[in-house]
Structures are given as structure tokens and as C-alpha cells.
C-alpha positions in Angstrom: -37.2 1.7 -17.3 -37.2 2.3 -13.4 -34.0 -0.3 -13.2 -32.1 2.1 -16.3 -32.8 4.6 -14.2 -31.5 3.1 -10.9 -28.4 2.1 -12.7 -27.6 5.6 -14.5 -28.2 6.8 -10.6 -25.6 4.4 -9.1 -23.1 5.7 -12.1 -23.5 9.0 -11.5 -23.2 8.4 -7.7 -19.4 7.0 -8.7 -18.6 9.7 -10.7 -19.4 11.9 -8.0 -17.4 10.2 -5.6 -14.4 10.3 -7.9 -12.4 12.8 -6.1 -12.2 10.6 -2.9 -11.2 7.6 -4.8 -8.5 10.0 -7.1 -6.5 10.6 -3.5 -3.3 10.4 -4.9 -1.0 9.5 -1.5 -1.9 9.6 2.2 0.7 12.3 3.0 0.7 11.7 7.0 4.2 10.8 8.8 5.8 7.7 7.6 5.7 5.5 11.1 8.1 3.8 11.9 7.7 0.0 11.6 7.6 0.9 7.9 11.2 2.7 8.3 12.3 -0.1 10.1 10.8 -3.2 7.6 13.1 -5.7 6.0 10.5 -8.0 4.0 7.3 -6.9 2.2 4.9 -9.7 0.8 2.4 -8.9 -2.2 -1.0 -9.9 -2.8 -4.1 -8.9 -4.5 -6.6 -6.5 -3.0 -9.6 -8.9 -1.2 -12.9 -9.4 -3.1 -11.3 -7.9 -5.6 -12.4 -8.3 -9.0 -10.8 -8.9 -12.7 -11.5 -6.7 -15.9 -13.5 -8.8 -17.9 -11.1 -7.5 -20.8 -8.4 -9.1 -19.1 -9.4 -11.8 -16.4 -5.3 -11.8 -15.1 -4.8 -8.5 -14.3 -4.5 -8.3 -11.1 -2.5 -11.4 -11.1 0.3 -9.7 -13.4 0.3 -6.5 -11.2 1.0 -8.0 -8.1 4.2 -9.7 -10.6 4.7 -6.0 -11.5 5.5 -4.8 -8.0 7.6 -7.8 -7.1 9.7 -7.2 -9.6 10.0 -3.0 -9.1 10.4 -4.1 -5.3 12.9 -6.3 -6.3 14.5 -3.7 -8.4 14.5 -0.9 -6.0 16.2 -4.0 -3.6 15.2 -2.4 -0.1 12.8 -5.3 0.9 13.2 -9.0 0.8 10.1 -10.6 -0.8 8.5 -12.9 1.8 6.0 -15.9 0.7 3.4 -16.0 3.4 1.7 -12.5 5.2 2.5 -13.8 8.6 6.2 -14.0 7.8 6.5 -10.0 6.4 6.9 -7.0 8.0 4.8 -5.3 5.9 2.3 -6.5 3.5 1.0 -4.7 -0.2 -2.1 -5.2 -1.4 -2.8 -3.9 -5.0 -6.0 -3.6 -7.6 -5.5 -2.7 -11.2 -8.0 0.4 -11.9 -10.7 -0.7 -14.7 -10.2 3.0 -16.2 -13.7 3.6 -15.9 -16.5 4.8 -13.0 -18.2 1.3 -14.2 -17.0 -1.5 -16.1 -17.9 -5.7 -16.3 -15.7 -7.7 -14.6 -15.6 -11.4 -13.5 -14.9 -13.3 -10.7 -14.8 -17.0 -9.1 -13.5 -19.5 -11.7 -10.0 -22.2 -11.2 -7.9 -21.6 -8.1 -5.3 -19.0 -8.4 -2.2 -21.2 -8.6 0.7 -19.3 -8.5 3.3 -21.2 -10.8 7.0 -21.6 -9.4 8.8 -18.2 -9.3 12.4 -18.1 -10.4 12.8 -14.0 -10.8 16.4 -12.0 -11.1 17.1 -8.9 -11.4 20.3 -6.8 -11.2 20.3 -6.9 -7.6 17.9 -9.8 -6.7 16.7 -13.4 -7.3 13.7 -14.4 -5.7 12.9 -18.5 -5.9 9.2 -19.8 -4.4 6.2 -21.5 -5.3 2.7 -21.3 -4.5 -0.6 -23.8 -4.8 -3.9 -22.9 -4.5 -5.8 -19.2 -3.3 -3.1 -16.8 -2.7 -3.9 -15.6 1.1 -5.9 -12.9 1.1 -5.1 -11.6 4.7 -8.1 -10.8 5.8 -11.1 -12.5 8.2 -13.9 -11.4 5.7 -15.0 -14.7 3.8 -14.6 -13.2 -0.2 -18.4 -14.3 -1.6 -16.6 -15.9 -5.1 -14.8 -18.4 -3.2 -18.5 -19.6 -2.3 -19.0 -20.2 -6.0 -16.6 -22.4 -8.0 -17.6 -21.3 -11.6 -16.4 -18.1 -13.2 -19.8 -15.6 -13.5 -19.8 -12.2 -14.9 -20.2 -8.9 -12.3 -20.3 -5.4 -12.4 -18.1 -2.8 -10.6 -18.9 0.7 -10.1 -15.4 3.0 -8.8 -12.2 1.6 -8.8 -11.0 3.3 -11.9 -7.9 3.9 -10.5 -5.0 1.2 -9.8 -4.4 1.0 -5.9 -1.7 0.1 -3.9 -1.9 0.1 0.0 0.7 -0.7 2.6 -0.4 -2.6 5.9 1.5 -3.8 9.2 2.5 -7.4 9.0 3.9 -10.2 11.3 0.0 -11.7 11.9 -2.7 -13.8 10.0 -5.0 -11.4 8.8 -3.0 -7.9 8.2 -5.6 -6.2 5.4 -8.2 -6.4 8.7 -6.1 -3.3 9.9 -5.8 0.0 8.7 -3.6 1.4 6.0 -0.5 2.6 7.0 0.4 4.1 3.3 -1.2 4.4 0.4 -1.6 5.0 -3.3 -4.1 5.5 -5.9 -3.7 7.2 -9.5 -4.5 6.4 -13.1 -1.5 3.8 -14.0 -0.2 3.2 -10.8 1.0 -0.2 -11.0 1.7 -0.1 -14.7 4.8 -1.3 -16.0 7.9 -0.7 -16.3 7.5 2.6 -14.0 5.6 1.1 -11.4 5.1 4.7 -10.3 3.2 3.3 -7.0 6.8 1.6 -5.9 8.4 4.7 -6.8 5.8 6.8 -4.9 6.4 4.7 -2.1 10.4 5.0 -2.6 10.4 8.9 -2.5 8.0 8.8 1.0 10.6 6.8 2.2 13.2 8.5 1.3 11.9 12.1 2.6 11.2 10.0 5.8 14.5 9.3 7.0 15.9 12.6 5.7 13.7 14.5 8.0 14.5 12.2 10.9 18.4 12.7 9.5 17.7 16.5 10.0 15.8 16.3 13.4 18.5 14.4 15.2 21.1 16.7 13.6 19.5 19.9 14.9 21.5 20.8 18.2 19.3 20.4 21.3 18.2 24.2 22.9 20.4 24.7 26.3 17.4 26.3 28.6 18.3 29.8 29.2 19.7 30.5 32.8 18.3 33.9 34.7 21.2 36.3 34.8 23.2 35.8 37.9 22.9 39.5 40.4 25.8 40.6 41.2 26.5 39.9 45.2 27.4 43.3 46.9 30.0 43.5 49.9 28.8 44.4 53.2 29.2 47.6 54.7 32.0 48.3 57.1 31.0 50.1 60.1 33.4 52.9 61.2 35.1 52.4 64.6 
């Protein structure tokens, strides 16, 4: 009885907290090494966990975003964090404040990619655990077998954007980022479209700024000299 009670506590706890997790886009400035990025590379969120409705899902949304990324055709898709400017990290949302998932299990292995699209193709391959870019060890890698788990939050699909170029990116803080009920569902994306528009407003308001004409300091009036008196003979 006193453990139902402790778990109706930690649900209600999340449901609480709901608001926080529901933010739907950091709307500070767009910086500038985002304005400026040419390749993005996509991974899954670490220690996250799978739906235990659908064990892939995270897998296939990280395929989602490649291919609206690819769509979109701003960003080349890089294979490795350390080679990206920028690096995405996404969860799929469970739709609830608690839900079972599961975790550990085979290796990840990324089969080859051959994508296209209308303005893209994107060919790589992957073996093994997709890099999680990050220093924290994830505690299912410790344990080979697939076991069941429990997540409370997270209802919401999330989709952050970090600072590439190192080895562990996901250590730093988010420089964007998006969370909403079907965020990374397909064929909107509307995460990547999110994301698009940001953009977008970004570089009109620096368009704007550098097109506003520069304010000339006002000079003080000039006085008028006067003549010097002539002194009568």
C-alpha cells in the first residue's frame, strides 16, 4: 500500500511539472554559429528510453528528421558529432506523464543509408552504438539484455540543437530547442519546421538591422562670429 501510494505521488509530481516540460520553443536570439552552420548530425537523446509499445521509436524519428532536414536542404548531413556544426538530439514523447518502456537489448546497428530526396541524396553506414555525444556513461549499456523500465515525463517529443565540432556536444547547453505533442512526427516534422521559421525570422532581423541607416550624432549649432568694432579716429 505505502509503495501505491509513493508511485501515485511520483505521477502526480509529473503532471504537475507538465507545464515546464510543455515549453514549446526557447524564443531567445538565434546565435550565430547556428546562422552560420553547414552540416547538422542527428542522434537520439542519451539514456533515453523506448516505448515499450514500440521498442524503435526513437530510432525511426531520428530517420524522420534526416529526411525533413534533407528536404528543407539547408544542412548537409554529417556521420560523426565531431565532424558537424551542429548536432540534434531528439526523443519521441510516450504521450503520457508515465508510461513502460524498455531499454538495453542488441546494439543499435544502423543499416547502410542510401536516402534521396528532391534536393538530396545522403549515402553512409553505421555499426554498432550510435554516438551518444555525451561523457555520462548511459547505465543500459552496462547491461546487455533488454529489461523493462518505467518513465515518468517526457510525454512530449523533443528536439534540441547543440554546438558541434567536439566529442561530446550534448555535455553543453542547448542552443535551441523544441518540445510539443507530435513534434517529430511524420511527414510534417513540425520540430524541423519550427526550427526553419527561427531561422528564417533570424536572418530577416539581422537583414533589417544592417539596412537601418546608422544615426549621424547631432552637431551643436555653430554661433554666429560677430565683427569687431571699429574704433572712430
Amino acid at each position: 500500500m505505502r509503495y501505491r501510494m509513493l508511485g501515485c505521488l511520483v505521477v502526480a509530481a509529473a503532471v504537475a511539472a507538465a507545464p515546464a516540460w510543455a515549453d514549446k520553443k526557447d524564443k531567445t536570439k538565434m546565435p550565430e554559429v547556428v546562422l552560420k552552420a553547414e552540416s547538422v548530425f542527428v542522434t537520439i537523446v542519451p539514456d533515453a528510453e523506448e516505448p515499450m509499445t514500440d521498442p524503435a521509436a526513437n530510432r525511426k524519428a531520428v530517420q524522420e528528421v534526416e529526411q525533413a532536414l534533407m528536404k528543407w536542404g539547408r544542412f548537409r548531413l554529417a556521420l560523426t558529432v565531431n565532424t558537424a556544426d551542429l548536432v540534434i538530439a531528439v526523443q519521441k514523447g510516450t504521450g503520457k506523464a508515465a508510461s513502460p518502456t524498455i531499454s538495453g537489448g542488441p546494439v543499435d546497428d544502423r543499416p547502410v543509408i542510401f536516402d534521396k530526396t528532391d534536393s538530396a541524396i545522403r549515402i553512409g553506414g553505421q555499426r554498432g552504438q550510435p554516438p551518444s555525444g555525451t561523457q555520462t556513461p548511459d547505465p543500459s549499456s552496462q547491461d546487455p539484455r533488454a529489461h523493462p523500465g518505467a518513465q515518468v515525463g517526457g510525454a512530449d517529443d523533443t528536439f534540441r540543437v547543440y554546438q558541434g565540432g567536439g566529442d561530446y556536444p550534448l555535455d553543453g547547453p542547448a542552443l535551441w530547442s523544441y518540445i510539443a505533442k507530435d513534434g517529430l512526427k511524420p511527414p510534417e516534422v513540425a520540430a524541423v519546421e519550427k526550427f526553419k521559421k527561427a531561422i528564417e525570422e533570424a536572418e530577416k532581423a539581422a537583414q533589417k538591422n544592417q539596412k537601418q541607416p546608422q544615426q549621424q550624432p547631432q552637431q551643436p549649432p555653430q554661433q554666429p562670429q560677430q565683427e569687431p568694432e571699429k574704433k572712430n579716429p
